[in-house]
N, C-alpha and C positions, 0 to 999 in steps of 0.2 A: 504494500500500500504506500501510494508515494504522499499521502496527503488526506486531513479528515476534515470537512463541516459540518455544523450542523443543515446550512443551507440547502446544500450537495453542492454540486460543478454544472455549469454549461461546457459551451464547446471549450476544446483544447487544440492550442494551437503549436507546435514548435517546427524550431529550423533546423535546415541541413547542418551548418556551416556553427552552430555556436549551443548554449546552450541555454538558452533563453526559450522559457514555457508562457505564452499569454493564454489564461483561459477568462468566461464569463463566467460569473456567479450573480445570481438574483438576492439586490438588498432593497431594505428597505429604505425609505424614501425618507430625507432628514437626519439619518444616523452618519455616525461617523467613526466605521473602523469595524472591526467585524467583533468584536465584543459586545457594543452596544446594538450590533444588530440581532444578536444572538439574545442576549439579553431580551430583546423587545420581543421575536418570535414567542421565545418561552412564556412573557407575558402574555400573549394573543392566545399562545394555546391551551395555558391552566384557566384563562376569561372563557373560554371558548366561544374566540371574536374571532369570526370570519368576514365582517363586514367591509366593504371598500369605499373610502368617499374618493371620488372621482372630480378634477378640475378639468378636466380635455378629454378626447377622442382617440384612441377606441379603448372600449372598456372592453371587450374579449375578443380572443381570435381563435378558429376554428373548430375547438369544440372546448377551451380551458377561458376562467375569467382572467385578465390581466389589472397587477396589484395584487397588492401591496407594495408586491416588489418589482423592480426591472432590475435591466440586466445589468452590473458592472465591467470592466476590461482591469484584471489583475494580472502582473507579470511576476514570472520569479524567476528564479537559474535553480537547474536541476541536478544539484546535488548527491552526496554519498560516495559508496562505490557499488561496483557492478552486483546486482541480482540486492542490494541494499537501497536503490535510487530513493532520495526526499525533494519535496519541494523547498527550497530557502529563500527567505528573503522577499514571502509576498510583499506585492508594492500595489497601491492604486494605481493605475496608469487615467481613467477618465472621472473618476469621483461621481457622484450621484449627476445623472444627465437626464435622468427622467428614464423615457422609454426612445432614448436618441440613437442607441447601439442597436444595430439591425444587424450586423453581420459583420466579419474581418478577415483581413488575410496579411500570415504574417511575410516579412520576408525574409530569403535565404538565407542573408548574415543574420538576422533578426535586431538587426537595429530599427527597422520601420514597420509599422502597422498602419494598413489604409484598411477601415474603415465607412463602412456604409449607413449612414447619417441623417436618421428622420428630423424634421422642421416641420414644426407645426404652426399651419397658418390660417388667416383669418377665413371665416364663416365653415369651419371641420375640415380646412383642406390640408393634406400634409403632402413634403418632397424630400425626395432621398438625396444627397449629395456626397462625394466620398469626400473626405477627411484623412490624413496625415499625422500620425501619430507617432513621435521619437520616442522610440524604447527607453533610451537611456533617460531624459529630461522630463519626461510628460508632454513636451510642449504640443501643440495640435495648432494646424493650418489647413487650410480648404486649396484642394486643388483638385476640385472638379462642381460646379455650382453653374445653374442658370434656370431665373426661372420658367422658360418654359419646357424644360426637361428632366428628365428623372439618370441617377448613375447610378450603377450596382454593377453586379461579380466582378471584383477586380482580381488582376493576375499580374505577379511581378514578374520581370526577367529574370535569368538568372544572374544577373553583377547588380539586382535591387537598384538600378538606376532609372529604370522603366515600367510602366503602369499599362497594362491594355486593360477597357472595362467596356462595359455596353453603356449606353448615351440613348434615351429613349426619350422621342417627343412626346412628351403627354397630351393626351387625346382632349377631346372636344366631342360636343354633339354633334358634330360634323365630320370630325374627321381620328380613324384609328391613330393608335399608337404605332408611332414607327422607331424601333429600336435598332442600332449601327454599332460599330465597335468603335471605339473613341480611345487615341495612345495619350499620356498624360507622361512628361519628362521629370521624373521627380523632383529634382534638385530647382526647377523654377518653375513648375506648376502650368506649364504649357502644355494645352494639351490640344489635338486635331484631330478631324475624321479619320478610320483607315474604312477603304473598301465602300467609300459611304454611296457607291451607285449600286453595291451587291443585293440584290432583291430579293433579301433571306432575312430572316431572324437570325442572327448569330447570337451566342453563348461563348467567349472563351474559356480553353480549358488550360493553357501552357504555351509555353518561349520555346521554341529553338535553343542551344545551349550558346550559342553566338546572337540572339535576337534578332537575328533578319528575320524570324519568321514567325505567325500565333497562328497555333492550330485553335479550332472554332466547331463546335455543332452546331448546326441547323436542320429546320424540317425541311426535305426537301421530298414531293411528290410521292408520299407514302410511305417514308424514310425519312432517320436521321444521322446519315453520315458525318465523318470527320473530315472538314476542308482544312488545308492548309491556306495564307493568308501570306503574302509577303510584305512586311512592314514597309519597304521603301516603296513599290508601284503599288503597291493595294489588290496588285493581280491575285485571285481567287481559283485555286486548282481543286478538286474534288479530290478526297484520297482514295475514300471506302466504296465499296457498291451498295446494294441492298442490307437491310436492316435498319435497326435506328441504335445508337450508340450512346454510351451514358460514362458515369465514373471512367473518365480517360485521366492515366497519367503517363506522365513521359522517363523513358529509361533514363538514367546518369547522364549515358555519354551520348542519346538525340536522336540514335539510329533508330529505336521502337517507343510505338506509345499500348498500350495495355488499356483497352476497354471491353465491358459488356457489350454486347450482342446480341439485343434479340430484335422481334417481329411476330407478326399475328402466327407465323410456321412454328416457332418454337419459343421456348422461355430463354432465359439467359445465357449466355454463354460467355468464357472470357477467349478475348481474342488477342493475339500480338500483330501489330501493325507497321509495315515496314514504313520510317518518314517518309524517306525516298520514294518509293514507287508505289506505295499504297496496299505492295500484298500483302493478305489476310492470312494468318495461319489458326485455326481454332487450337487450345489448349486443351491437355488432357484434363478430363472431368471424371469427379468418384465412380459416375452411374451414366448411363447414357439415356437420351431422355427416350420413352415411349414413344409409338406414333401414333399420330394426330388421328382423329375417326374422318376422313376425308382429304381435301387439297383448297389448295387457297389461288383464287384468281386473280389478276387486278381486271376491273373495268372500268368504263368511261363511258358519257355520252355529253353532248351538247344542252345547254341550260337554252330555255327560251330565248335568252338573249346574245346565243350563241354559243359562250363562255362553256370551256371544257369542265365537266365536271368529273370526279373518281372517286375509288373507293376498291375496297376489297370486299372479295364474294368467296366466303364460305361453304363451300359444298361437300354435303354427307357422302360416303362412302355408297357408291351404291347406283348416284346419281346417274339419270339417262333421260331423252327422250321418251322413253318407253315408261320410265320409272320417275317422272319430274317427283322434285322435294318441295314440301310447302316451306315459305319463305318468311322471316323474319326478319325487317327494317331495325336498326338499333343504330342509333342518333350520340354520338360525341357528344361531354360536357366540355367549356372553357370558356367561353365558346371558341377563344384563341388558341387550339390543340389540333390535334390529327390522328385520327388512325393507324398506328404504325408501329406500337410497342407493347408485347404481352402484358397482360395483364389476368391477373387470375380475378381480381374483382370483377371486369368485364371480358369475359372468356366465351366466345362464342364456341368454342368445338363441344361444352357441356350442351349445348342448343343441338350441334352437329350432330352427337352421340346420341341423338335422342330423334335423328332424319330431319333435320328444318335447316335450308338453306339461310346463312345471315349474311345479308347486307350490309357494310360498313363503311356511310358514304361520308366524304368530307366535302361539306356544302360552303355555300362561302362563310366567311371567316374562318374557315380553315386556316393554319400554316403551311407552309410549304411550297404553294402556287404563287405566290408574288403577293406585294402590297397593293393591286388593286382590289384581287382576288378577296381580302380580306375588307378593302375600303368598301367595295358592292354591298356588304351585308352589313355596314354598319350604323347603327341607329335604324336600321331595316328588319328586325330578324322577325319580323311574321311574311318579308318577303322574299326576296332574294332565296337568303338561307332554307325558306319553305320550299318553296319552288324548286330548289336546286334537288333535295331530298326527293321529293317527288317523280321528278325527270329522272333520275338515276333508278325510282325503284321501276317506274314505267317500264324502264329500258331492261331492267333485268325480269320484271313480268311477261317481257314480251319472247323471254326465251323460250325454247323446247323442251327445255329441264326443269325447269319451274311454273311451278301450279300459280295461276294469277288469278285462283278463288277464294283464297286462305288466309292472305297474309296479317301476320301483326305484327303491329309496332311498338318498340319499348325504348326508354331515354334515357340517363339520368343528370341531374342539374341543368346546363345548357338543354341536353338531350331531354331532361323532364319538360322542359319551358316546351320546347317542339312538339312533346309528347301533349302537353296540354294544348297546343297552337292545333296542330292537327286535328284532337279529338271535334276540336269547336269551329271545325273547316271543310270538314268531310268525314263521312260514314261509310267510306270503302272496307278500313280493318275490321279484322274479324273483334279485334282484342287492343289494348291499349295500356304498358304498364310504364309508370308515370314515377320513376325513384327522384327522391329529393327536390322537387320541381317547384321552378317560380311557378305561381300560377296568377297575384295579383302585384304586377309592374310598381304601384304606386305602394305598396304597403312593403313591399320586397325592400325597397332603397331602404327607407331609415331604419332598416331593422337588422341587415346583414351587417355582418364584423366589419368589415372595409367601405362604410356607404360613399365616401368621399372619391372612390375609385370609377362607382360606379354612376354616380350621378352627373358624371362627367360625361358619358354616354347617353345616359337615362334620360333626356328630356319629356316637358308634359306632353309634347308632339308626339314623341316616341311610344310612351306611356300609353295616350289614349289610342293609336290607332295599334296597337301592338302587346295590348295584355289580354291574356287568354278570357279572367275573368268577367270582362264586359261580353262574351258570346258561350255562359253557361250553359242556358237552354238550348241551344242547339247541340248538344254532346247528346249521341245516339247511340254510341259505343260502350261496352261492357270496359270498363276501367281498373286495372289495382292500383292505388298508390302505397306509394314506400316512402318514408319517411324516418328520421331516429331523433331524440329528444335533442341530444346534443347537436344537431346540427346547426353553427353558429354564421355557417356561410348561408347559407340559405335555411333561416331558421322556422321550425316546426311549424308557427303560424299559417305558412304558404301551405302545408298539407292538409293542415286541419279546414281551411277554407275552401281546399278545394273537394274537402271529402264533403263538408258541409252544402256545397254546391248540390254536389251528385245525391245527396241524401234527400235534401230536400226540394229538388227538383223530378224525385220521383213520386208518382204520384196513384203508384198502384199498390199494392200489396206489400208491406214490407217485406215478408219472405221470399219477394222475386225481386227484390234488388239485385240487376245484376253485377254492382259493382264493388272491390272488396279493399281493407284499408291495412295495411300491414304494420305496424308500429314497431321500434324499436325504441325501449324507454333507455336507456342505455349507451346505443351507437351515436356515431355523428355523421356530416357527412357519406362518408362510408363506412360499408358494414365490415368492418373488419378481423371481428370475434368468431375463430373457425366454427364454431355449430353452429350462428348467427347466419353467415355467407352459403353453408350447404341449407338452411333453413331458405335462407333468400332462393336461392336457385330451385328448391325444391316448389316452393310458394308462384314464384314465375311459371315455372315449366308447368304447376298444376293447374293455374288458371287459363293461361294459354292452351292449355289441351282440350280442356272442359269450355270454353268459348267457341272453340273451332267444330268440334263434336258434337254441339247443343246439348251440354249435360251438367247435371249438378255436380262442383267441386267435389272432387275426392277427400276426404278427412283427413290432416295432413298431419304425423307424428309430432308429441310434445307441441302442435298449436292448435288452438279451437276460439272461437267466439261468440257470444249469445246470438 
């Protein structure tokens, strides 16, 4: 054990090159020194006072409350001898900043910490700006700020004279976020676009060990490869092929980078990446993964307004002209995300395994297809992004392997908003299930953890012509929603109104309600509690059956309701 609080630890940060430890610890607000912080806990918790008083925005984030405490930045040097390591020497490095530490990165000598730096501004708006932190002094300086932009992930070079970070314009009712990669010269706070005409979302992940170069993720077309970036022309080479790529780091000496690997084909995998030429080698793994119950397709078609649309198609094992699969539509949350990296929460081959072809289209605001691709559906999502979804299932309805009598459709978050937009648009699905879903635009903003994010988007324009709620009564579709208590991103309220909708707008028999309401008192956002998620899947797949079938739900282990 190199270290004990009573608090615990946040992150832990150290360097190659020395022996300097920066971690975050959560104190309290007004204290001074971790004695009196200690001290004060202990008092809260023989009171048994969990109460928050709150002077600013935001009071929780994703599914925990925020306060009493935020975060500190303490440094130490890490001490003893081998297989004995201590921490010595805690030091404050930022002193009580509120809730201003968002995130750091140390660097390689660990003389600097840059930091990512919330500001909070008038009428609940806050902006990130990175910050500059001398390990040795404390001293702090701003060398990345403006306001109409936001800065975060920063990455040092390796001689810690260099900053690359993403530089993101902050949106409008009119116009998306568009995020660039932005170099920052540390020693005088100069910083410039690189690559700023590249038509991607990048992420840096690492320098070249000479800094001519920053390797970068982005989504790109169903995928998130590794590009390299050359710092001097900004020129933009692709490394990787297919997959989307995550946790990349770079070898010692530059020649490999070492990231996961996966895609809707398989879960993760670690891969060795040559800098130079980009090939792939997969690494030995314990176990080798299973095969998938079927194959995965890409397709495409054209949106009303031309605009190429895609997405991946899931097909069961089996499938034929002779033998078409019924289909299943399932709609991406973010709505700024894409289709392109395993996911066990959202895992169509469970849909697969069970014969139902799924659909996984990325509609506009998608990533990966360019910045206008995303501009089209912005402040638009009952259009564009509707329509685009639509045309893609059209187009895969219209195959010879797929049954185009059957289909249903399922969301969740972004995807629940669709899933509600649809139900109140058309009565083509057999079935409708709706997880975590805005459903009323105007009561959503002030109540999710981030409102200031969103209201940035959210106009009353938007609002009224574009929340599901104002077209209740026309829902004709047998509906589940899913919902968990904790969801602070999209919090319960929006499920509860919308189950309130469908309750009381039926107006037959309550024993023929066809529609069912899932609750998790417990989960957030996502269902993340393994009996929880096989519940979830179990829950979906049986109302889906029983919709398609014209039958009454099967009785579903360990759940029941009056």
């Amino acid at each position: 054990m190199l270290a004990r609080r009573d608090g615990g630890w946040g992150d832990v940060l150290t360097s190659p090159e020395s022996d300097t430890v920066v971690v975050g610890v959560l104190m309290h607000a007004g204290v001074d020194g971790e004695e009196a912080d200690a001290e004060l806990r202990e008092k809260r918790t023989k009171k048994k006072i969990n109460a928050i008083l709150h002077s600013g925005h935001p009071v929780r984030y994703w599914d925990h409350d925020l306060g009493p405490e935020s975060t500190r930045l303490k440094v130490a040097s890490l001490g003893g001898t081998e297989g004995e390591r201590t921490l010595e020497d805690l030091r404050d490095l930022t002193g009580d900043v509120g809730r201003a530490v968002r995130g750091a990165t140390l660097s390689r000598d660990g003389r600097s910490l840059a930091v990512e730096w919330g500001v909070a501004g008038s009428r609940g708006e806050t902006t990130t700006q990175l910050e500059l932190i001398d390990v040795a002094s404390g001293q702090r300086r701003t060398v990345a700020v403006d306001p109409g932009y936001e800065f975060g992930s920063p990455v040092f070079s390796d001689d810690s004279r260099t900053l690359v970070c993403v530089r993101s314009a902050r949106s409008t009712a009119e116009r998306a976020p568009r995020p660039t990669l932005w170099i920052i010269d540390v020693a005088s706070g100069h910083g410039r676009p690189l690559a700023e005409d590249w038509d991607r979302w990048p992420s840096p992940v690492a320098f070249s060990p000479d800094g001519s170069t920053v390797y970068a993720l982005a989504d790109e077309d169903g995928a998130c490869p590794v590009f390299a970036v050359d710092v001097a022309s900004g020129d933009v080479r692709r490394l990787t092929g297919d997959g989307a790529h995550s946790s990349v780091v770079r070898s010692p000496d530059g020649s490999r980078l070492y990231a996961l690997r996966t895609s809707y084909a398989h879960p993760g995998e670690v891969v060795a990446i040559d800098a130079a030429s980009g090939a792939t080698v997969v690494l030995p793994s314990p176990v080798e993964y299973p095969e998938v119950p079927g194959r995965l397709e890409r397709v495409e078609t054209a949106a009303s307004d031309g605009t190429r649309v895609a997405g991946w198609l899931v097909l069961p094992e089996g499938t034929s002209a002779k033998q078409p699969a019924e289909l299943t539509l399932w709609v991406h949350g973010g709505p700024l995300n894409s289709w392109n990296a395993w996911s066990w929460r959202w895992c169509p081959w469970l849909l697969a395994s069970r014969g139902q072809a799924v659909l996984l289209p990325d509609p506009a605001l998608s990533t990966g297809y360019g910045q206008s691709f995303i501009q089209r559906g912005w402040g638009r999502w009952g259009a564009e992004p509707f329509t685009d979804v639509m045309a893609l299932t059209d187009a895969v309805e219209a195959r010879d392997d797929i049954r185009d009598d059957s289909t249903v459709m399922m969301g969740g978050s972004f995807g629940g908003y669709m899933a509600n937009w649809i139900a109140t648009q058309t009565g083509r699905f057999k079935a409708i299930v709706s997880h975590a879903s805005l459903w009323n635009l105007t009561s959503f903003g002030p109540t999710t953890d981030a409102p200031w994010y969103w209201s940035r988007e959210m106009s009353p324009e938007m609002m009224r012509a574009y929340s599901p709620h104002q077209f209740a009564e026309q829902i004709v579709t047998p509906m589940l929603v899913i919902h968990g208590d904790k969801d602070y991103r999209v919090p319960i309220g929006e499920g509860l109104a919308l189950w309130w909708a469908l309750v009381s707008n039926h107006d037959g028999d309550p024993a023929d309600l066809p529609h069912r309401f899932l609750y998790f008192p417990d989960e957030n956002h996502w269902i993340l509690t393994p009996q929880h998620a096989k519940l979830w899947y179990e829950t979906v797949l049986e109302f889906v059956a029983a919709r398609r079938e014209d039958r009454p739900m099967t009785p579903i282990d360990l759940l029941s309701a009056p």
